[in-house]
N, C-alpha and C positions, 0 to 999 in steps of 0.2 A: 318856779312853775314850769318852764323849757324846758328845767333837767326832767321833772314829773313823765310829762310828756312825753318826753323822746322815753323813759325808759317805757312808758306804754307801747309810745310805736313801736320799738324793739321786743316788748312781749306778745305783739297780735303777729308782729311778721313770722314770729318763731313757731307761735299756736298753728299757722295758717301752713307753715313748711312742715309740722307735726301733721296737720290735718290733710296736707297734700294727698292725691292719692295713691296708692303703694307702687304701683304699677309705674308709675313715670318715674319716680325716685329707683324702680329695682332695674330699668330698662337704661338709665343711664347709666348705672354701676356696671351693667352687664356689657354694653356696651364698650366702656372703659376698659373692661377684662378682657373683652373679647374679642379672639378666640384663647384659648389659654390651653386647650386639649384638643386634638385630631377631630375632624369633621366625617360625618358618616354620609354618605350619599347614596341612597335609593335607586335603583333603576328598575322600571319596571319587565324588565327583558333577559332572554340568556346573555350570559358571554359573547362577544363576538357579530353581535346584532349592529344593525345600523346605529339606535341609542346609547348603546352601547361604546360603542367604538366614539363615539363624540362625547359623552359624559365620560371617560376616561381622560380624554385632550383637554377638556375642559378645566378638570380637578387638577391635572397637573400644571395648568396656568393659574386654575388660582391658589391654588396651593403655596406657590412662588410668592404671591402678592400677601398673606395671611399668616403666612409661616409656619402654618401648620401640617400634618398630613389632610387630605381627602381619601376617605378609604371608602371605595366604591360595591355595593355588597346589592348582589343580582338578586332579584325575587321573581324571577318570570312564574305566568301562570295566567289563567282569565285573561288575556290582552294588558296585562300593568292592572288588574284590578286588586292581586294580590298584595302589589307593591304600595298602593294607595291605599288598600285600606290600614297595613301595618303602619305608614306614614302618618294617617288620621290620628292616629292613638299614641304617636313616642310624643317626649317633652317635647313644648314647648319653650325650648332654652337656644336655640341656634344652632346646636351641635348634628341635627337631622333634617337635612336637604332629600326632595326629590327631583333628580331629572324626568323631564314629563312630555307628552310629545299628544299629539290627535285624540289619543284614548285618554285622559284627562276630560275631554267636553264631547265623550261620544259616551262612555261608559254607563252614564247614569240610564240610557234607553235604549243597553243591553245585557245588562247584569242589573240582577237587586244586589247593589252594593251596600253598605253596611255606611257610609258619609255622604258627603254633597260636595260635589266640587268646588263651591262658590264658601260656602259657610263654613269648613273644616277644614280650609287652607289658605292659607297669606301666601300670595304672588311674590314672587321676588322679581322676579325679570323675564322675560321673551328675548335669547339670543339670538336664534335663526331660524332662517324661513327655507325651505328647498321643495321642490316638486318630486313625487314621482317617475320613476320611469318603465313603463312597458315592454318587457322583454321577454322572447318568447325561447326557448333551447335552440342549440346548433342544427340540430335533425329535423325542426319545425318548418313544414314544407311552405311557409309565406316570410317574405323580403321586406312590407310593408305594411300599415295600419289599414288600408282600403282593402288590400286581402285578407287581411287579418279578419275584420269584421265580414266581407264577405264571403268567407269561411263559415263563418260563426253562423251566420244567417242561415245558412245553406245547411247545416248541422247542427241544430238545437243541442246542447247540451252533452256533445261530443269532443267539446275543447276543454278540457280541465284546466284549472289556473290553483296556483299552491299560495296560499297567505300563513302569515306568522306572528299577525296582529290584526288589530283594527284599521290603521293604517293604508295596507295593503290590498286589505279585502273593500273597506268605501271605496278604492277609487276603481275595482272592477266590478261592483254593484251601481256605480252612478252609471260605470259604461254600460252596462246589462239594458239600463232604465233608458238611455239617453239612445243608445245606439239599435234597441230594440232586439235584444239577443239573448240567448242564454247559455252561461257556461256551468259544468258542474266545479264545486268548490273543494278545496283538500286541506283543512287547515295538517298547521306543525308546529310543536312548541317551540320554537328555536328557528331563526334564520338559518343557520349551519345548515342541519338538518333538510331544511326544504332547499337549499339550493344545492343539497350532493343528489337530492334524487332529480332534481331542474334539471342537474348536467348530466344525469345518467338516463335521460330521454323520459322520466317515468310521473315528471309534471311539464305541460305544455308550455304555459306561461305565465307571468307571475308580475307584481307590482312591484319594485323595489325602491328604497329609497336612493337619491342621487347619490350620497356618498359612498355606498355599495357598490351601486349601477356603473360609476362611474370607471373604477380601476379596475374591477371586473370584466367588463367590454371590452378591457385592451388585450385580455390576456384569454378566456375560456371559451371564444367562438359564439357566442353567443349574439342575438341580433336584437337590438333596441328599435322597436317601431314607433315610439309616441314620448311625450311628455306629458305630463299636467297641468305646467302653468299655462300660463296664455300670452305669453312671448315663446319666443326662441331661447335653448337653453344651452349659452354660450358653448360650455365641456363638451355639445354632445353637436355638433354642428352639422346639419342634414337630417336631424332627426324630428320632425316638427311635434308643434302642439296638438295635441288630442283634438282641440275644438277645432284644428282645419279641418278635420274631416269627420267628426262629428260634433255636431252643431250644438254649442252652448256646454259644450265641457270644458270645463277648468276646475279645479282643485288645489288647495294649495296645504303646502302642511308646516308644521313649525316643530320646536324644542325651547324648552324653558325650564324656570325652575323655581318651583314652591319649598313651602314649608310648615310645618303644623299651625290650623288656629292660637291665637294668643303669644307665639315667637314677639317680643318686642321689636317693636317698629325701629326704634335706632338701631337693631342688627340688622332684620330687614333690611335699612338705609343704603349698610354699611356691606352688605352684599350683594346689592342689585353695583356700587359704585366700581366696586371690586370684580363682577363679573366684566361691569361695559369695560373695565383697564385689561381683563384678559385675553378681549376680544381683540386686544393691539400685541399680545403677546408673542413674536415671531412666528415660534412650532405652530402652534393654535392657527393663527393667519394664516399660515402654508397651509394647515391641514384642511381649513374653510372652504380656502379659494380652490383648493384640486378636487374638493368633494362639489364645487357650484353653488356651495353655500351661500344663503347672505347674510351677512354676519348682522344683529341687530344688537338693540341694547334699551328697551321700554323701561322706562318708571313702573315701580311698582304698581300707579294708581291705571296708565295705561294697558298693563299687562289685564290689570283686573275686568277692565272693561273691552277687550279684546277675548276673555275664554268667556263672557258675558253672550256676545255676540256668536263666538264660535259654535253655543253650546244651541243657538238656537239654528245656526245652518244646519249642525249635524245631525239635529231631533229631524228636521224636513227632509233627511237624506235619508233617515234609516225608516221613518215610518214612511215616508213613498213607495220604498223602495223593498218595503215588506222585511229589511234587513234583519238575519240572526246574528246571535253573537256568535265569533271565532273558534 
C-alpha cells in the first residue's frame, strides 16, 4: 500500500511540474544559458553625447563580468523617443538592453509615443545620479549666475540657450518658471553639434550634463555659473547651486537601464547584479568619480518605483511650465 502511494505522490509531483507555468521553467533555462550571444544596447542619443559616452564605459565593464560583447547601437532622434519605442517591440529574451536617462519619465507628456514607460518595460537597475551644469560661451559678457539672470530679466528672450535633449532643456524651463525670465530656445540633434556652435559664440548658453561639463571646463574657456543639485558639486568647486540664488531650484537627473516587457525576471536578476559589480570596476570608477558621478546600483523593484515617482515630478514640470517637446 506505501509503495501504491508513494508511486501516486511521484505522479501528482510530475503532473504538477508538467502543469507548471511555461514561463518560470523557460526563464530558468534561460537564465542557465545566459548570455550565450553578444548583447545589443540601445541608447537613445548620437555618438559622443553625455549617455553616450557613459553607456559605452558601461558595456565595456560589463561586458568583462558576462563574457560577452555589448554592442552599443545609437538611435538618436525625438529626445530617445526613437530609441524607446524600437526598444518596446525587440524580444523579450535578454539580448536587448536600453540605456535611459530623464526622457524615459518625461516623454510620455511630450511626444505621443507609441509605449508606456511603466508597462512596456522591466527596470533593471538605476546606476547614477549627476546634476546639471550651467554654462554659458567664453565671449558671454556675465561671470556669474546673479548676472546671468540679471541679464536675462533685463532682456526678455534675447539670451538664446542650445539643448539636445530633454534633459537639458527641463532644467532651463524650470529656470525660465522659477527665476521669472525668458530665454529663446535652439534645439540640436546631437551634443557635438550644439557645443561646436556653443564655442563658436553662435549659442549663449546651454545645460550640460556633469560628465561633459566637467572636462570641458578645463580646456575650451568656457564659464560654468550654477549647478542643479542642491549641494555643492565637489568637481566644480566655486560654482554653486542654482537654488542659492534662485529660490527652490534643484534638479536632479539619473542613467539606468531597462529592458523590454516580459524579459524574464532571472536575467533581469542577473543584470541588475552584474551591473552593481561593474560599478566597482576600476576604468568605470575612474571614469564615475572625474565625471562627479554617483555611482548607484537599485533593485530592480526600487528602480520601478523610482521612474514611478519621476514620472510624476516631470508631468508638474512640463505642464507648469507650458513645456514643448525638443
Amino acid at each position: 500500500m506505501a509503495s501504491f502511494n508513494n508511486r501516486l505522490s511521484c505522479r501528482a509531483a510530475m503532473l504538477a511540474l508538467l502543469a507548471a507555468p511555461s514561463f518560470v521553467l523557460a526563464g530558468a533555462a534561460v537564465a542557465q544559458a545566459y548570455p550565450s550571444k553578444p548583447i545589443t544596447m540601445l541608447v537613445g542619443s548620437a555618438a559622443g553625447g553625455a549617455l553616450d559616452a557613459y553607456a559605452r564605459k558601461a558595456g565595456e565593464a560589463l561586458s568583462k563580468l558576462v563574457g560577452q560583447p555589448i554592442v552599443v547601437i545609437n538611435r538618436p532622434g525625438a529626445a530617445g523617443d526613437i530609441a524607446l519605442s524600437q526598444g518596446a517591440k525587440a524580444p523579450a529574451d535578454g539580448y536587448t538592453i536600453l540605456a535611459v536617462g530623464k526622457y524615459l519619465s518625461a516623454n510620455k507628456y511630450l511626444y505621443k509615443s507609441d509605449y508606456d514607460p511603466v508597462t512596456d518595460f522591466v527596470p533593471i537597475t538605476q546606476t547614477a545620479m549627476y546634476p546639471m551644469v550651467l554654462v554659458v560661451n567664453p565671449k558671454f559678457p556675465v561671470n556669474t549666475l546673479e548676472e546671468f539672470v540679471a541679464r536675462a530679466k533685463a532682456n526678455p528672450g534675447q539670451i538664446n540657450f542650445g539643448n539636445a535633449g530633454v534633459p537639458g532643456k527641463m532644467s532651463m524651463v524650470l529656470l525660465e518658471g522659477l527665476a521669472g525670465v525668458k530665454f529663446t530656445d535652439v534645439p540640436y540633434k546631437s551634443d557635438p553639434d550644439l557645443y561646436t556652435d556653443f564655442l563658436g559664440g553662435r549659442v549663449d548658453a546651454m545645460m550640460t550634463a556633469s560628465m561633459t561639463a566637467v572636462p570641458r571646463l578645463k580646456s575650451d574657456g568656457s564659464k560654468a555659473l550654477g549647478v542643479t543639485s542642491a549641494e555643492a558639486f565637489p568637481p566644480l568647486p566655486g560654482v554653486p547651486p542654482m537654488g542659492k540664488v534662485v529660490s527652490g531650484y534643484v534638479d536632479s537627473f539619473w542613467i539606468g537601464f531597462i529592458a523590454p516587457k516580459g524579459t524574464p525576471q532571472p536575467v533581469v536578476q542577473y543584470l541588475y547584479e552584474k551591473f552593481a559589480q561593474a560599478n566597482k570596476d576600476p576604468e568605470f570608477e575612474k571614469f564615475t568619480v572625474a565625471s562627479g558621478m554617483q555611482p548607484a546600483a537599485t533593485t530592480p523593484a526600487a528602480f520601478a518605483d523610482f521612474i514611478k515617482k519621476d514620472l510624476v515630478v516631470n508631468e508638474k514640470i512640463i505642464r507648469e511650465n507650458k513645456m514643448a517637446a525638443p
